[in-house]
C-alpha positions in Angstrom: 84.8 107.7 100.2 86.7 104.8 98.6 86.8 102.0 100.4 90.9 101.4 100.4 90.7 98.1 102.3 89.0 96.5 98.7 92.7 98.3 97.1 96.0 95.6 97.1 98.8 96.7 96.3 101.8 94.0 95.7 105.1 94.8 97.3 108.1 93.8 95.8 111.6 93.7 97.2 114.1 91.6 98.0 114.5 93.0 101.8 112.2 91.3 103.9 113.0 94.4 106.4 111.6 96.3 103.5 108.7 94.1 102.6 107.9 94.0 106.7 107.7 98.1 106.9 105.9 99.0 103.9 103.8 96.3 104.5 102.6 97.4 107.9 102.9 101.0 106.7 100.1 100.0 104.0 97.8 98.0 106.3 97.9 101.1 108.7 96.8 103.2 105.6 93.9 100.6 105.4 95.3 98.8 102.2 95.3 94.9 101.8 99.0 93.8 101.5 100.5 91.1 99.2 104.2 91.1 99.0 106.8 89.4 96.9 111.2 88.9 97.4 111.5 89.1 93.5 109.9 90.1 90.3 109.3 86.4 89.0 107.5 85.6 92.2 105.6 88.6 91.5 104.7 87.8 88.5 103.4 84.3 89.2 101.3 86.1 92.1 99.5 88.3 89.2 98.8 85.0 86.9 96.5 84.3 89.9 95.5 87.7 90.9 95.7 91.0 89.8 96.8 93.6 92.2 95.7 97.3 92.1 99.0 98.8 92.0 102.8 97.7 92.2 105.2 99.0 94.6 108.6 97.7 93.8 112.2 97.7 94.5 114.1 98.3 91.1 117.7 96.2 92.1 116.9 92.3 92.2 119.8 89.7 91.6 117.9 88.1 88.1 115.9 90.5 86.4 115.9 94.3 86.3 113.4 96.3 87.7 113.5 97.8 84.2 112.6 94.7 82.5 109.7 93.7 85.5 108.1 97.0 84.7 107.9 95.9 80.5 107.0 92.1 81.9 104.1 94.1 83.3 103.0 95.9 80.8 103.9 93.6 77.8 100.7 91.5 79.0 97.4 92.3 78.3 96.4 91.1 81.6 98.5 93.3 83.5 99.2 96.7 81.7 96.3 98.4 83.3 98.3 98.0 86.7 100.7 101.2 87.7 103.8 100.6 88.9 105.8 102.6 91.8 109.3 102.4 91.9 110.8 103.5 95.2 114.8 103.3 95.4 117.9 104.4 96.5 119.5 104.0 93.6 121.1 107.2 92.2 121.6 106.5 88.8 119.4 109.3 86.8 119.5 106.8 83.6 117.7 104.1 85.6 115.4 106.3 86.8 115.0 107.4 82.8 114.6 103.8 81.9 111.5 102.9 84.6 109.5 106.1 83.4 109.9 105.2 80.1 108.9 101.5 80.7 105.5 102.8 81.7 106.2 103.0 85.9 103.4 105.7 87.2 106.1 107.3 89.7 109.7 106.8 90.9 110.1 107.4 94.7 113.8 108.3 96.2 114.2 106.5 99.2 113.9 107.4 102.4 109.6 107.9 101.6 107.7 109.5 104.1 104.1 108.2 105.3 102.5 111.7 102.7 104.3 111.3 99.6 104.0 107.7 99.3 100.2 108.0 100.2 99.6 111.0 97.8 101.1 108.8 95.4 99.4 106.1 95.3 95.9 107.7 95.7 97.5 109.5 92.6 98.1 106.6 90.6 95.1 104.7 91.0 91.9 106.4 92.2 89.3 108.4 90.3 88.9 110.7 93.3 92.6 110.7 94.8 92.6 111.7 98.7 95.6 114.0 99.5 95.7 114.3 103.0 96.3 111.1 105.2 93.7 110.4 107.8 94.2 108.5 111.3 92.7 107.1 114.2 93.8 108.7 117.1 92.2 110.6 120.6 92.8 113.6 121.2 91.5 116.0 123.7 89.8 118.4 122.2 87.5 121.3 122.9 84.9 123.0 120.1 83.6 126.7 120.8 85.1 130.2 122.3 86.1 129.5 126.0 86.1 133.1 126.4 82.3 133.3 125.2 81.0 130.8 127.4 79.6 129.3 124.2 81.3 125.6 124.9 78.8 122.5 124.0 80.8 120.2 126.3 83.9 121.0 128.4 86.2 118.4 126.8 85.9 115.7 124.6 88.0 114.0 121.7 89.2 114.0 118.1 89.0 110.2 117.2 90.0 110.7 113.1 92.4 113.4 112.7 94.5 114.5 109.2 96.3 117.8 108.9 93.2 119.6 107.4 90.2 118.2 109.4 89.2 116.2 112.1 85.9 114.0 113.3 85.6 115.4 117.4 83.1 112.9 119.1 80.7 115.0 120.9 76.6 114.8 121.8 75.4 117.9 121.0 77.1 118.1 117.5 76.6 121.7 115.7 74.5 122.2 112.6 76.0 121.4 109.3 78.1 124.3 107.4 78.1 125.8 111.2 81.8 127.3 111.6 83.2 127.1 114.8 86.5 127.4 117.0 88.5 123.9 117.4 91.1 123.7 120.1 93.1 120.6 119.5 95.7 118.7 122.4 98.6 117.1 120.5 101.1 116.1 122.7 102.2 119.3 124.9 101.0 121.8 121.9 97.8 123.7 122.0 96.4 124.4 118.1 93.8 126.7 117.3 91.7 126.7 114.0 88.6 127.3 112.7 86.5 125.1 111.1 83.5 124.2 109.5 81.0 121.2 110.5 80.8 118.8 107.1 78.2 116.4 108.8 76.7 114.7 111.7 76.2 110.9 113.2 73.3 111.3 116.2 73.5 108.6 119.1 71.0 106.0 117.4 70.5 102.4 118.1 72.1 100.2 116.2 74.5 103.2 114.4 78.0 102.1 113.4 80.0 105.0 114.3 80.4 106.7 117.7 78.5 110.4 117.3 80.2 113.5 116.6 81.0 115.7 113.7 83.3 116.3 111.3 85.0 118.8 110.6 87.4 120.8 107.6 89.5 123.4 108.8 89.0 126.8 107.1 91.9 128.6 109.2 95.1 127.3 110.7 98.4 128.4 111.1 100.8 126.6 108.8 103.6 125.9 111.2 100.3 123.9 113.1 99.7 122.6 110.3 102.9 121.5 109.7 103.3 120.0 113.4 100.4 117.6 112.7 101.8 116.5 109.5 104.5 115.5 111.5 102.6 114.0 114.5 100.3 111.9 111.8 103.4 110.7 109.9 105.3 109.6 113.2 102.5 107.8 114.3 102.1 106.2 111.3 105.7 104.7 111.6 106.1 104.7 115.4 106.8 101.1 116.3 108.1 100.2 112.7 110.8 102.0 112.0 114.0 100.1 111.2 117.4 100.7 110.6 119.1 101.4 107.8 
């Protein structure tokens, strides 16, 4: 897996509201976080360092967010970097004018937690992830109640994203072993099946917890929906602001 934390991405925008959510949005999607309130302090930030990607505002008072995308790309030390512009801005000419100045993707504002994830896995990984993955505890029970076949009565999902999970557990199943997954998110019950990827045993010295994780192979969509949902609002819980 790609380590995201060794991935910057440079924020630019002239709302420090803005530059405070995305930035804490980022960091919870385990990116490091520069920011900027303009384009020319930007671009003194990459004569010093060059970011991984560039998520910018495209209204500043002094320069276009036209003209910072071709500042970025008219240098030889910078063109390599892609650009995401996210915006209210309606104008369809503008958003003509970024794309053709070489910006990867232009996002209409409000973003939620997916898109602008997809997006910028999209822009600037070999082996883009498409599904956000969190931290979370969940109750969570693995086998057919009604078969008696249950390793442990209860336990947790402590990584969770709308297509698979990692459920700490002791007695993990084999690999490629398919099994029933109930899952306790908030007051709804979900169902699926899924299939056991790999395993961490309880050893000494072992930096994860032990368990297995998992893929689901069958859920319903409106489930799958729901923890979409429940993944995006947690990512944003405490940081949403006003508009």
């Amino acid at each position: 897996m790609t380590d995201r934390k060794t991935r910057t991405v440079l924020i630019v925008d002239g709302s420090r509201t803005m530059l405070y959510f995305y930035g804490i949005l980022l960091k919870r999607l385990e990116y490091s976080v520069q920011t900027a309130t303009s384009p020319e302090e930007a671009l003194t930030i990459m004569e010093q360092t060059i970011p991984s990607l560039v998520l910018t505002a495209v209204s500043f008072p002094s320069m276009s967010g036209v003209d910072f995308i071709r500042a970025i790309k008219g240098k030889d030390r910078t063109k390599a970097i892609p650009i995401i512009v996210q915006t209210a801005e309606e104008d369809a000419s503008i958003r003509s004018a970024c794309l053709s100045a070489g910006c990867f993707a232009y996002l209409k504002k409000p973003v939620d937690a997916g898109t602008l994830y997809r997006t910028i896995q999209a822009a600037m990984e070999a082996r883009p992830r498409g599904n956000i993955r969190i931290n979370t505890r969940l109750m969570a029970v693995v086998g057919d109640l009604d078969r008696k076949d249950v390793k442990e009565p209860a336990t947790y999902a402590t990584e969770i994203s709308e297509r698979g999970a990692y459920v700490r557990t002791l007695a993990p199943h084999n690999k490629d072993t398919q099994v029933p997954l109930r899952l306790y998110v908030n007051d709804r019950e979900i169902r699926v099946k899924a299939v056991v990827l790999y395993t961490h045993d309880l050893e000494p010295g072992a930096f994860r917890e032990p368990g297995m994780g998992l893929k689901f192979i069958e859920i319903a969509e409106d489930d799958r929906d729901y923890l979409r949902g429940f993944i995006n609002a947690q990512l944003v819980s405490d940081i949403t602001i006003d508009n």
